[in-house]
Backbone bond lengths (Angstrom), bond angles and torsions (degrees), N, CA, C in turn:
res aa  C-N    CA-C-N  psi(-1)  N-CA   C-N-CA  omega(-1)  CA-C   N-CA-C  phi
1 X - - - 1.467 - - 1.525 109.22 -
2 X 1.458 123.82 127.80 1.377 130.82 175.63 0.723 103.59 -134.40
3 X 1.956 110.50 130.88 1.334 137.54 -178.15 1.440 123.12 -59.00
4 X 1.247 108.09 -39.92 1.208 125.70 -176.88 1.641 137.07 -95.98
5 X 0.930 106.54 12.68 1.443 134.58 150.01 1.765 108.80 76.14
6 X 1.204 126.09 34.66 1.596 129.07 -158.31 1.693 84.73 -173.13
7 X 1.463 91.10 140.60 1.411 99.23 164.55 1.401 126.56 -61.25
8 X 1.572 112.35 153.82 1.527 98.35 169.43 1.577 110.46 87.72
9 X 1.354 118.05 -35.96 1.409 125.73 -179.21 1.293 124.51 -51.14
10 X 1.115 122.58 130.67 1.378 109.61 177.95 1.804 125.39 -70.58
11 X 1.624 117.07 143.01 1.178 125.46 -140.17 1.666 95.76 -57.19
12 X 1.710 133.73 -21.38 1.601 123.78 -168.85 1.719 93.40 -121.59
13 X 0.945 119.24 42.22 1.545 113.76 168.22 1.558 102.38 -89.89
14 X 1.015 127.10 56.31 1.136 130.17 -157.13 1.552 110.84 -81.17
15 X 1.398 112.79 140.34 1.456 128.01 -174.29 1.659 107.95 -39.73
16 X 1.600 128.26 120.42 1.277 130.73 166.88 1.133 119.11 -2.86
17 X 1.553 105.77 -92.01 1.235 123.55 -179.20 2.075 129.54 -41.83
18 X 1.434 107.81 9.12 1.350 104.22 158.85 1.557 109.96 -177.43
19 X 2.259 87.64 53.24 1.208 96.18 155.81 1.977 109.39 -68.25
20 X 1.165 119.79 179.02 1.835 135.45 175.38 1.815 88.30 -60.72
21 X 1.418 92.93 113.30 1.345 124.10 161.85 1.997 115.16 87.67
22 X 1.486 114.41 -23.82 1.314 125.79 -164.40 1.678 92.08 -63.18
23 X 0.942 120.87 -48.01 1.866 122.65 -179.02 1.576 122.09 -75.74
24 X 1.420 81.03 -2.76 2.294 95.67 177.63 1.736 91.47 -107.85
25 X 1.046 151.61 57.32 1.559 118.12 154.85 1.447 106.36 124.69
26 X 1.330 92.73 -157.32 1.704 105.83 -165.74 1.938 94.56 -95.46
27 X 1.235 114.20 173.09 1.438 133.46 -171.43 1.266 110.73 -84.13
28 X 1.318 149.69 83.57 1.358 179.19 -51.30 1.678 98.58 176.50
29 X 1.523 133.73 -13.69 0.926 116.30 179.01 1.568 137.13 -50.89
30 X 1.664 97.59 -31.00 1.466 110.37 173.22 1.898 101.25 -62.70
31 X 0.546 127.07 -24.71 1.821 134.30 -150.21 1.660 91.11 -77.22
32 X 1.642 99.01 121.77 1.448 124.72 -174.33 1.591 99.67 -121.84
33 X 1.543 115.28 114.44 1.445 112.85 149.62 1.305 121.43 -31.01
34 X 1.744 98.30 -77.91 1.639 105.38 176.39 1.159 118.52 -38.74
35 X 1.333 126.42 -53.93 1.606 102.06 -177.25 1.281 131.27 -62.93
36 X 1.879 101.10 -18.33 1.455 98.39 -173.27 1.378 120.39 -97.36
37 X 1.575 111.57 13.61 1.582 137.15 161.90 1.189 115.22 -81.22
38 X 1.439 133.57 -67.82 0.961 146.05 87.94 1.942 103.27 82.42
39 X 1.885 78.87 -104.75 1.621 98.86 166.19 0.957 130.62 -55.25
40 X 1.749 92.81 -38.90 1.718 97.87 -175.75 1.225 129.68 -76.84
41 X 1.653 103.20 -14.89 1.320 107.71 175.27 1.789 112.05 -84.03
42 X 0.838 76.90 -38.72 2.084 79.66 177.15 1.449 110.57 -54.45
43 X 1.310 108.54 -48.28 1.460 117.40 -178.00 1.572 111.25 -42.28
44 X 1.646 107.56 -59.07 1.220 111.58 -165.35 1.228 114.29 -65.04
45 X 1.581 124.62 -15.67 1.541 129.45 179.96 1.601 100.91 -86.20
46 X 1.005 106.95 -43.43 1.536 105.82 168.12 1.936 89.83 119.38
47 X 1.326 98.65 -71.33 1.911 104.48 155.39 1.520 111.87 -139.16
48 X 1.309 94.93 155.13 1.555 117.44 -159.17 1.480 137.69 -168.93
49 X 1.265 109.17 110.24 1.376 104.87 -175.59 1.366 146.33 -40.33
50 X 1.393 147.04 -172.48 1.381 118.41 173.61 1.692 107.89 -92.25
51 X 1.075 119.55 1.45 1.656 129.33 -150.51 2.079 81.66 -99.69
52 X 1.758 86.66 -49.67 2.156 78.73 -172.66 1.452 115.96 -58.93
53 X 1.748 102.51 -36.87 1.367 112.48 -173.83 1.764 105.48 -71.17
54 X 1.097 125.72 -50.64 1.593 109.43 171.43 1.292 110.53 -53.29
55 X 1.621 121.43 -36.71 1.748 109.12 -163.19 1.698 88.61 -65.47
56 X 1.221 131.36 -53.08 1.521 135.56 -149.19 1.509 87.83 -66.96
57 X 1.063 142.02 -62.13 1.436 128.22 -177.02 1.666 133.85 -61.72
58 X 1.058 110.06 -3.78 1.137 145.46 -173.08 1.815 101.57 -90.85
59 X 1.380 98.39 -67.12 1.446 121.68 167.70 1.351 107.99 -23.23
60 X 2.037 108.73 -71.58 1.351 127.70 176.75 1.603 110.08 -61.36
61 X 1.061 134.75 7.42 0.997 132.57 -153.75 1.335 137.69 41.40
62 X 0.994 116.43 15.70 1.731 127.37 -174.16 1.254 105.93 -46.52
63 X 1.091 126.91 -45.50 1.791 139.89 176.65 1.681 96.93 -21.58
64 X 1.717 115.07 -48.72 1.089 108.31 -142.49 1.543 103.11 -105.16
65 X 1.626 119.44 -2.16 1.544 118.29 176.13 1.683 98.95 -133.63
66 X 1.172 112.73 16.66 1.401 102.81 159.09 1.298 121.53 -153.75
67 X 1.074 121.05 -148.00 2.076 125.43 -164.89 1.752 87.07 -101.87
68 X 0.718 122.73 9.71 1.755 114.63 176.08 1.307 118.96 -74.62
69 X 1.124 111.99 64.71 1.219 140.61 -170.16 1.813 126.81 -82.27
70 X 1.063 173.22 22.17 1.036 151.41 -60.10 1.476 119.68 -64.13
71 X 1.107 120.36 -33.57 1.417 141.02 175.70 1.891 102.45 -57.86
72 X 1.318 97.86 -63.50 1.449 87.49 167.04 1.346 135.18 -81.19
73 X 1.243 108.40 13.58 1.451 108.23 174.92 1.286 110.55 -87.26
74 X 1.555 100.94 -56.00 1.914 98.66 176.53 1.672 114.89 -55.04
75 X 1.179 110.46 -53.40 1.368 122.98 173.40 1.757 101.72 -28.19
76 X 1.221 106.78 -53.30 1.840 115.35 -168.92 1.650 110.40 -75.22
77 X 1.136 114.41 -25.85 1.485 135.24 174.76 1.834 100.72 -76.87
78 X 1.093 120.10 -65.45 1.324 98.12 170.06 1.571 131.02 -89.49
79 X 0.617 129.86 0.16 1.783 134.82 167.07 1.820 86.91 -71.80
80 X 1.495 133.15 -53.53 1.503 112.78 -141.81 1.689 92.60 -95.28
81 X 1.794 122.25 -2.33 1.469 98.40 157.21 1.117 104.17 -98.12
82 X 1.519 133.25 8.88 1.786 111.46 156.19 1.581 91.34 -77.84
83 X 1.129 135.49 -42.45 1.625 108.68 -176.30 1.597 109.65 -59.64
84 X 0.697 144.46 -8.47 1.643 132.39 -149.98 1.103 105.99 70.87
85 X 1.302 151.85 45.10 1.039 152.61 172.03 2.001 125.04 -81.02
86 X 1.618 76.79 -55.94 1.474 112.80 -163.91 1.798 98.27 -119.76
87 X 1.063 124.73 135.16 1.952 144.05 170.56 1.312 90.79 -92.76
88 X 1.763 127.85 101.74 1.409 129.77 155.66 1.732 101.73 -69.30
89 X 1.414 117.78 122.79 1.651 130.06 148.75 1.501 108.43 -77.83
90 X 1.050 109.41 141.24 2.054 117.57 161.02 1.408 97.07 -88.76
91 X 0.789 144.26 179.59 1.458 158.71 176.56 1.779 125.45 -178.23
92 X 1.035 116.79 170.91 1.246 129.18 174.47 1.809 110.74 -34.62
93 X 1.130 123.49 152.31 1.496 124.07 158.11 1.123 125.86 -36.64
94 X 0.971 129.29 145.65 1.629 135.43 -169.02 1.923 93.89 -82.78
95 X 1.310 108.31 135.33 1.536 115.72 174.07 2.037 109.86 -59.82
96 X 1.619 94.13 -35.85 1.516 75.69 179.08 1.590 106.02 -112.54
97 X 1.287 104.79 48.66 1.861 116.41 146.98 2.101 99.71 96.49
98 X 1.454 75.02 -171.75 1.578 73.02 -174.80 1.568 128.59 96.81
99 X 1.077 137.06 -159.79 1.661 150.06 162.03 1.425 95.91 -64.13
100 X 1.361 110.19 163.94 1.471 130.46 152.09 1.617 120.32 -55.99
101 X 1.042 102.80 109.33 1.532 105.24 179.78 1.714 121.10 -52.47
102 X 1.669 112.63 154.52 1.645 88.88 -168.69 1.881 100.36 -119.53
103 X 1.504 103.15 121.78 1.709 90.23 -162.76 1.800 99.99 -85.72
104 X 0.966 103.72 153.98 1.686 103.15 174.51 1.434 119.43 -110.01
105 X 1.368 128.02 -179.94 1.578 130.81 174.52 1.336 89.56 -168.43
106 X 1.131 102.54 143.19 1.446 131.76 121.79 1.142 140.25 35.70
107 X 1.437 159.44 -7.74 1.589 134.64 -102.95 1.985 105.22 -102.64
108 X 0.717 123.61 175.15 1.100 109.82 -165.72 1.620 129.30 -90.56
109 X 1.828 97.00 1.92 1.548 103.01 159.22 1.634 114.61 -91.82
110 X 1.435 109.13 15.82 1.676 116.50 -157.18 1.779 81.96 -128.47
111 X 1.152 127.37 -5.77 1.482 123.27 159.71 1.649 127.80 -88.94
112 X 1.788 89.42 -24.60 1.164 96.71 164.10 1.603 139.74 -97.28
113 X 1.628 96.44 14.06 1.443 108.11 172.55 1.512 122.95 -108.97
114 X 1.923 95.36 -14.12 1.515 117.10 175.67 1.785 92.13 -66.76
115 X 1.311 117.81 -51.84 1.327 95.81 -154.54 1.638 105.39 -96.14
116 X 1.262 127.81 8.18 1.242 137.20 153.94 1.054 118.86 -46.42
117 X 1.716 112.75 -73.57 1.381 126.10 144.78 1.083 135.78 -1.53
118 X 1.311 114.50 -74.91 1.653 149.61 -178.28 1.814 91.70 -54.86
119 X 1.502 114.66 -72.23 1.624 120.93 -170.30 1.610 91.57 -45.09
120 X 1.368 111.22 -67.42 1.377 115.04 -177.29 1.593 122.71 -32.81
121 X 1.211 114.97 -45.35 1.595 117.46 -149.54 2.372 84.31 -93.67
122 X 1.038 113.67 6.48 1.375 104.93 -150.90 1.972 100.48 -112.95
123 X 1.692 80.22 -32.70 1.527 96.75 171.71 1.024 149.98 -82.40
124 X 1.449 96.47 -38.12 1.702 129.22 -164.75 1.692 99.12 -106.96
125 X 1.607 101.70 134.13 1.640 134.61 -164.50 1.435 84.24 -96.41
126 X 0.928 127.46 -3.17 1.960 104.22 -177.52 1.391 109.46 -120.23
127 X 1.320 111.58 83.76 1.485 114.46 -167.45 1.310 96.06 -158.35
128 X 1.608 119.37 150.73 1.734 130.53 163.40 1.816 88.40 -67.74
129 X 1.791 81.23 176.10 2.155 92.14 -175.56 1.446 96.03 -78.45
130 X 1.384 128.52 -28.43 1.822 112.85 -153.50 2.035 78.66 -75.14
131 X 0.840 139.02 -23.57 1.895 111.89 -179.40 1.722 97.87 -83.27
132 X 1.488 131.55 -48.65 1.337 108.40 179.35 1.520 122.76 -43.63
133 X 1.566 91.95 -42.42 1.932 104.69 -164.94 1.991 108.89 -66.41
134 X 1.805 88.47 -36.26 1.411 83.32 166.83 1.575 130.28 -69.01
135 X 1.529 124.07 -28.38 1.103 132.08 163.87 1.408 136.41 -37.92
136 X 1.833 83.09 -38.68 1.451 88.39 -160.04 1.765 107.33 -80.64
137 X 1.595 98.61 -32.45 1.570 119.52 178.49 1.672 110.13 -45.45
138 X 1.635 109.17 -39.39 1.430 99.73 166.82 1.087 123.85 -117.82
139 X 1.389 112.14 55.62 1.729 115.45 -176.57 1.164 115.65 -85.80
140 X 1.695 122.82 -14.26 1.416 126.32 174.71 1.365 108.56 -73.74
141 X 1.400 133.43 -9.32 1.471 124.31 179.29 1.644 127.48 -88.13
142 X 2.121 93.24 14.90 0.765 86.18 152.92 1.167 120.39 -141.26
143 X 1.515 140.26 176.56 1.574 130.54 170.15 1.137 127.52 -23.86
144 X 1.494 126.55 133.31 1.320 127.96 -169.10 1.818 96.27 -66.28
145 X 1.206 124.56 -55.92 1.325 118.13 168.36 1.316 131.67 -9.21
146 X 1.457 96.75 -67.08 1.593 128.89 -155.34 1.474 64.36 -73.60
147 X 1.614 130.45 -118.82 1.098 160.94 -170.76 1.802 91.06 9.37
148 X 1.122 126.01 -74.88 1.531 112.01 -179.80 1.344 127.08 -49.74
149 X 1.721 106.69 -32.53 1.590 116.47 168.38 1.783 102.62 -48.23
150 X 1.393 99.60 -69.28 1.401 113.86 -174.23 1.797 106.22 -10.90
151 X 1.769 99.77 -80.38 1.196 149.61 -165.52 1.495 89.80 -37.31
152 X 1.626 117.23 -71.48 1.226 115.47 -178.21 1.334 125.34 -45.12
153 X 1.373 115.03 -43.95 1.425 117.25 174.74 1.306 114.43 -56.64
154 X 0.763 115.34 -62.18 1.546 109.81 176.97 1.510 127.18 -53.45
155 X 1.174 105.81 -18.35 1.997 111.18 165.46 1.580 96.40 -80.82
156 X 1.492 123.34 -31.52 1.401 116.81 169.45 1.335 124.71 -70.29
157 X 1.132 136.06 -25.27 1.556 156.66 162.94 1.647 104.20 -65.43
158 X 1.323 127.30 -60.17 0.976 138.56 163.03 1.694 119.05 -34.38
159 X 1.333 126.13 -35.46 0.987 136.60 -158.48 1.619 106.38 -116.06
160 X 1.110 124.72 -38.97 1.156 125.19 127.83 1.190 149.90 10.08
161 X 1.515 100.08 -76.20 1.504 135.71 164.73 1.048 104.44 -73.18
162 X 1.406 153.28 -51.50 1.390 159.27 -139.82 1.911 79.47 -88.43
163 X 1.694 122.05 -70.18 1.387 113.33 -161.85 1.308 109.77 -48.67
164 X 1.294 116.14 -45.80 1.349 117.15 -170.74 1.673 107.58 -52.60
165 X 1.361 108.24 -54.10 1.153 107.36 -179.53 1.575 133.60 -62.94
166 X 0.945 132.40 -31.58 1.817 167.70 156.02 1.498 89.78 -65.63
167 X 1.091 139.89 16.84 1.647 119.21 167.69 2.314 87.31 -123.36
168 X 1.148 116.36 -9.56 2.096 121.18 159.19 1.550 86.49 -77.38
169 X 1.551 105.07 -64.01 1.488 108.30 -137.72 1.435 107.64 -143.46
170 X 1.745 92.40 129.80 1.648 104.56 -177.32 1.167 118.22 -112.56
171 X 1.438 136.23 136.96 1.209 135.17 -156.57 1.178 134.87 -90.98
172 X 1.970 84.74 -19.87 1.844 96.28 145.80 0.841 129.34 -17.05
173 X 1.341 103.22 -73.57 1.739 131.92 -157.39 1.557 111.77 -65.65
174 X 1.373 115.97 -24.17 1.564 133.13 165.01 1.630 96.42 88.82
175 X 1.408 108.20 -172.54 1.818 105.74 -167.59 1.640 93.93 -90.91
176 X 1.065 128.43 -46.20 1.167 119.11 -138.82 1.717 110.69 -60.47
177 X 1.434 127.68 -1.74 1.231 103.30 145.20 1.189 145.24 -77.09
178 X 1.303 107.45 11.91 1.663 123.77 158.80 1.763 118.97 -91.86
179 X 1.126 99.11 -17.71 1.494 91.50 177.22 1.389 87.49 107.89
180 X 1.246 106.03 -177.86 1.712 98.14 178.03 1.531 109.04 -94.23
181 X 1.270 110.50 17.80 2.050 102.10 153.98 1.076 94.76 -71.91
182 X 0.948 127.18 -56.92 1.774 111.54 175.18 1.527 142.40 -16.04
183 X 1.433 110.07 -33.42 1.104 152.55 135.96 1.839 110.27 -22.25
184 X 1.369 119.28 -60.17 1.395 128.60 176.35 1.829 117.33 -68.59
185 X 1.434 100.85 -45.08 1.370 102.62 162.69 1.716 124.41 -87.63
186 X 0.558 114.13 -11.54 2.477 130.31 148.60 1.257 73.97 -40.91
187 X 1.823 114.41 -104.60 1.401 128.05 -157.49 1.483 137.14 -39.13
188 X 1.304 110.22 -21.45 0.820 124.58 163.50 1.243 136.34 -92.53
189 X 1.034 124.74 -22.49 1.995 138.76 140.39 1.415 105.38 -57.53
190 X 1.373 135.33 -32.83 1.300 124.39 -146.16 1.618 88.10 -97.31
191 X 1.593 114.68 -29.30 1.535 105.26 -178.69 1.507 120.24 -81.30
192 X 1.407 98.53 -14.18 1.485 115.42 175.94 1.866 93.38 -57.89
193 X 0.913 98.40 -77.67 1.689 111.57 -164.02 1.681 107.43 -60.24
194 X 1.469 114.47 -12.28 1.762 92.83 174.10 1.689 91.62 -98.24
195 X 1.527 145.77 -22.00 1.485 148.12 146.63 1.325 98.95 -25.49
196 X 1.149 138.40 -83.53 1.555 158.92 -149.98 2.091 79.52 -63.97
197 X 1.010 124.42 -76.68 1.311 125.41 -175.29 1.547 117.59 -53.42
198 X 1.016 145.33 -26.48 1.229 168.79 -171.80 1.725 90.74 -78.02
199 X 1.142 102.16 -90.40 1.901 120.74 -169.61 1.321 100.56 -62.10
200 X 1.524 131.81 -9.33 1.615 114.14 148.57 1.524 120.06 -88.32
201 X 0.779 119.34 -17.68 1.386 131.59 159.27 1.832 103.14 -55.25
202 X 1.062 115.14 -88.87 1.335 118.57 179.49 1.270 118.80 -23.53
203 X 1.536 106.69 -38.48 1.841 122.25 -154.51 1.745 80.64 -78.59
204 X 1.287 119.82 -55.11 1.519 120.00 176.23 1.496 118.52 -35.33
205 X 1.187 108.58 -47.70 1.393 111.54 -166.79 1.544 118.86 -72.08
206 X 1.292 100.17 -47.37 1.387 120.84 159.72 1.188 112.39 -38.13
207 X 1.630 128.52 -64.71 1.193 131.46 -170.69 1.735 107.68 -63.97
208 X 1.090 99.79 -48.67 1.467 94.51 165.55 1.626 134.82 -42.08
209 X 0.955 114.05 -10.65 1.616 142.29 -152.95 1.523 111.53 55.51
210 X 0.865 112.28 73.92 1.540 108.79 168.60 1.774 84.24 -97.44
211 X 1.590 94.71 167.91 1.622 114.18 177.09 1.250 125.64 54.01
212 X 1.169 121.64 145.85 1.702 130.01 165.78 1.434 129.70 -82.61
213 X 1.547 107.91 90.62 1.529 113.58 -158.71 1.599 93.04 -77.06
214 X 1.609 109.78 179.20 1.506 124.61 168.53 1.482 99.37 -61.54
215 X 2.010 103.13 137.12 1.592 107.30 -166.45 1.117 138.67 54.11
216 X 1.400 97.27 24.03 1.827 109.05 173.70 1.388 105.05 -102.44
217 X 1.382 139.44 -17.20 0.886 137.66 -147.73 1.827 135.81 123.18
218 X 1.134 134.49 -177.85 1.349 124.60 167.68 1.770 122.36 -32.94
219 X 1.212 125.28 98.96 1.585 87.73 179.26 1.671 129.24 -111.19
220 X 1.464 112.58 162.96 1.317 97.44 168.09 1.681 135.49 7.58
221 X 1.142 135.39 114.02 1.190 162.87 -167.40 1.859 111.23 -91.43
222 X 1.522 137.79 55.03 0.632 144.41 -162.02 1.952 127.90 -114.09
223 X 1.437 76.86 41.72 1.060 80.25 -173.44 1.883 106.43 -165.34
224 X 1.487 108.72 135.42 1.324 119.40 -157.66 1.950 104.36 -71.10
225 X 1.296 110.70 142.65 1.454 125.69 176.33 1.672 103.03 -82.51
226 X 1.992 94.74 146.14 1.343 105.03 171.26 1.938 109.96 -27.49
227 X 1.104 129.00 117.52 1.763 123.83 150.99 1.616 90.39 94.23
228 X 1.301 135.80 -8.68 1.524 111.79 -179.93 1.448 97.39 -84.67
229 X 1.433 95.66 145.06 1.608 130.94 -178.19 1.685 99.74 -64.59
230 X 1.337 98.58 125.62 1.537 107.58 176.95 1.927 105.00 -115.51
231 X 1.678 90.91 101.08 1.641 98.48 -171.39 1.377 100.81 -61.93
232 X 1.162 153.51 7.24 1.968 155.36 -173.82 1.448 103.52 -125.97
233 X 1.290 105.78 19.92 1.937 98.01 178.54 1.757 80.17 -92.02
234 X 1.931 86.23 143.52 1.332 100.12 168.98 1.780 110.34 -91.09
235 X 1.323 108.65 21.81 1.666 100.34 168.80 1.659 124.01 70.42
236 X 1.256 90.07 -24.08 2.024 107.07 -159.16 1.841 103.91 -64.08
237 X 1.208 135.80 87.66 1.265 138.08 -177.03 1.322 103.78 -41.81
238 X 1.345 110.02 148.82 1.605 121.78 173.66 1.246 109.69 -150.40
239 X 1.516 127.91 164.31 1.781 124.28 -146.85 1.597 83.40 -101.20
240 X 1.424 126.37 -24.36 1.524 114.00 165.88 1.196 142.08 -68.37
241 X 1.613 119.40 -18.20 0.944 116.64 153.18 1.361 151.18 -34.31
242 X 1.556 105.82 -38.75 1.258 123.32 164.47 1.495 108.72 -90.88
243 X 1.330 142.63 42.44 1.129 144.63 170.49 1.532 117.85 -124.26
């Protein structure tokens, strides 16, 4: 059995049309975790420095499943108010010394890329985990509705991808008539289908009312206050902090 439809081909050169994600949606390459942490974290402060926004991600642990890095955080903080993304404030001196700290917000073409993002990272099968995982962290900002719509699509995208793929290779049949590359496409169907199982699960829970979607009420509190101690800071000083 060859994936790739020509002799000689190697066994995962697999036909375009249902490479991981090309048969789910639009092209996700632009699609940045960081930025969509990023926003989301600023958002939720309403304004906020780059020092709160690393501690708060840090908090979530992002440090440890994505590029949220400190270096790229400031870096992402100023590139997206040269986009219009982000409203840099000057403000008062920083308490622990230095320049005037620079607080950010929001602006309202930088709300509409958070939740671009957000739709994006919620839908689309062709993505690393730090953009799903980030998605999911702000999925309450939006309608419980929307948010299950979302959800569904993406078990539909998901499934999608799986036919396309299962019309080379069936999993019945197990890898080893590929040799053990075979092995890479197993794993990769097999994560398809516990994803697809996972996000119906969720879609359940949701429907159930679990969580406090946008316009439900007070929600979730996820995010650290001016001076509270963040026990998951990795400590590691950086020259942005004080910026």
């Amino acid at each position: 059995m060859r994936l790739g439809g020509s002799p000689g081909a190697c066994p995962l050169s697999a036909p375009t049309s249902w490479k991981r994600g090309t048969a789910s949606g639009p092209n996700v390459d632009r699609m940045s975790a960081i930025r969509l942490l990023v926003l989301g974290a600023v958002r939720q402060h309403g304004r906020a420095h780059g020092y709160q926004v690393r501690n708060d991600l840090e908090y979530w642990g992002a440090h440890e499943w994505s590029n949220a890095k400190p270096g790229s955080i400031y870096h992402a903080l100023k590139q997206m108010a040269k986009q219009g993304l982000l409203h840099a404030h000057e403000i008062a001196p920083s308490t622990v010394g230095g320049p005037p700290r620079t607080e950010y917000e929001v602006t309202d073409k930088g709300t509409e890329e958070f939740l671009a993002l957000l739709r994006e990272s919620l839908t689309s099968y062709d993505q690393k985990m730090d953009v799903q995982s980030a998605g999911i962290g702000f999925v309450v900002e939006l309608s419980r509705a929307e948010a299950v719509a979302l959800l569904a699509e993406r078990i539909r995208r998901i499934e999608e991808w799986r036919g396309a793929v299962t019309e080379h290779y069936v999993p019945e049949d197990g890898p080893e008539k590929l040799g053990h590359i075979g092995e890479i496409m197993n794993l990769w169907v097999h994560t398809a289908d516990s994803d697809a199982e996972w996000t119906r699960g969720l879609i359940a829970r949701i429907e159930r009312g679990a969580y406090t979607f946008a316009g439900e009420g007070e929600p979730f509190v996820g995010v650290l206050a001016e001076g509270e101690e963040n026990p998951y800071a990795t400590g590691t000083p950086h020259p942005g902090d004080l910026s």
